[in-house]
C-alpha positions in Angstrom: 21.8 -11.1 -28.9 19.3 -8.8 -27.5 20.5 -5.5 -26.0 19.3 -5.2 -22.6 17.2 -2.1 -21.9 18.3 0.7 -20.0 16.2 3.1 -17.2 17.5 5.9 -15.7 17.6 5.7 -11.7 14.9 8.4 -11.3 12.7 5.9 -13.6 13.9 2.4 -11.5 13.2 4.4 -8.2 9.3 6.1 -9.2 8.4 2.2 -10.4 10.3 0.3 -7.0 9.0 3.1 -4.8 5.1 2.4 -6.7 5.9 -1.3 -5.9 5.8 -1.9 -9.5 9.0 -3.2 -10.0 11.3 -5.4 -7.8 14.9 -3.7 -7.5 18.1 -6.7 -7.5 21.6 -6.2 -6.7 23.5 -8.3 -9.4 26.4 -8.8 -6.2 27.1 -12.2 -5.3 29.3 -11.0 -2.9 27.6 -10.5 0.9 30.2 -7.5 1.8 30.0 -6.1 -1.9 25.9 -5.8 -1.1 25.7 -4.6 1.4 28.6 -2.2 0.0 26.7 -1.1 -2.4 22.9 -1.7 -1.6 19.9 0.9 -2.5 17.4 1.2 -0.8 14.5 -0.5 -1.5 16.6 -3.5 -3.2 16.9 -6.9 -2.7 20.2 -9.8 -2.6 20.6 -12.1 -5.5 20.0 -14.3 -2.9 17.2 -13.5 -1.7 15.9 -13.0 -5.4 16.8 -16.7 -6.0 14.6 -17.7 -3.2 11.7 -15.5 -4.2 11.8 -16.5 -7.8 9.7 -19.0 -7.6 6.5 -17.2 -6.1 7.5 -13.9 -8.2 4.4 -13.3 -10.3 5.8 -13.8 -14.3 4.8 -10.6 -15.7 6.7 -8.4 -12.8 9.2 -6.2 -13.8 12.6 -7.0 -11.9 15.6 -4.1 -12.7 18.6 -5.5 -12.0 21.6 -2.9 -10.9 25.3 -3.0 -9.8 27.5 -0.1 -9.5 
């Protein structure tokens, strides 16, 4: 299995803030989202909608806290 790599936040927020990367809330959960959403980020669910017009070589940094 591949280990998934790791930023730190100052990185994820410098490349969502450049509009480099697209920042996703791993939460299913509407109440746990909007519990714990960062600015800038996006739901799952709206990240299921988007996926299919996302271009293939953008980065996408998942988070849940």
């Amino acid at each position: 299995m591949t280990e998934v790599p790791r930023i730190t936040p100052e990185e994820a927020h410098a490349k969502v803030t450049a509009g480099k990367s697209l920042l996703v809330c791993g939460y299913e959960d509407p109440e746990r989202f909007a519990a714990m959403h960062l600015e800038g980020g996006i739901s799952i669910q709206e990240f299921r909608m988007l996926r299919p017009t996302l271009a293939k070589d953008r980065e996408i940094i998942f988070y849940c806290a």
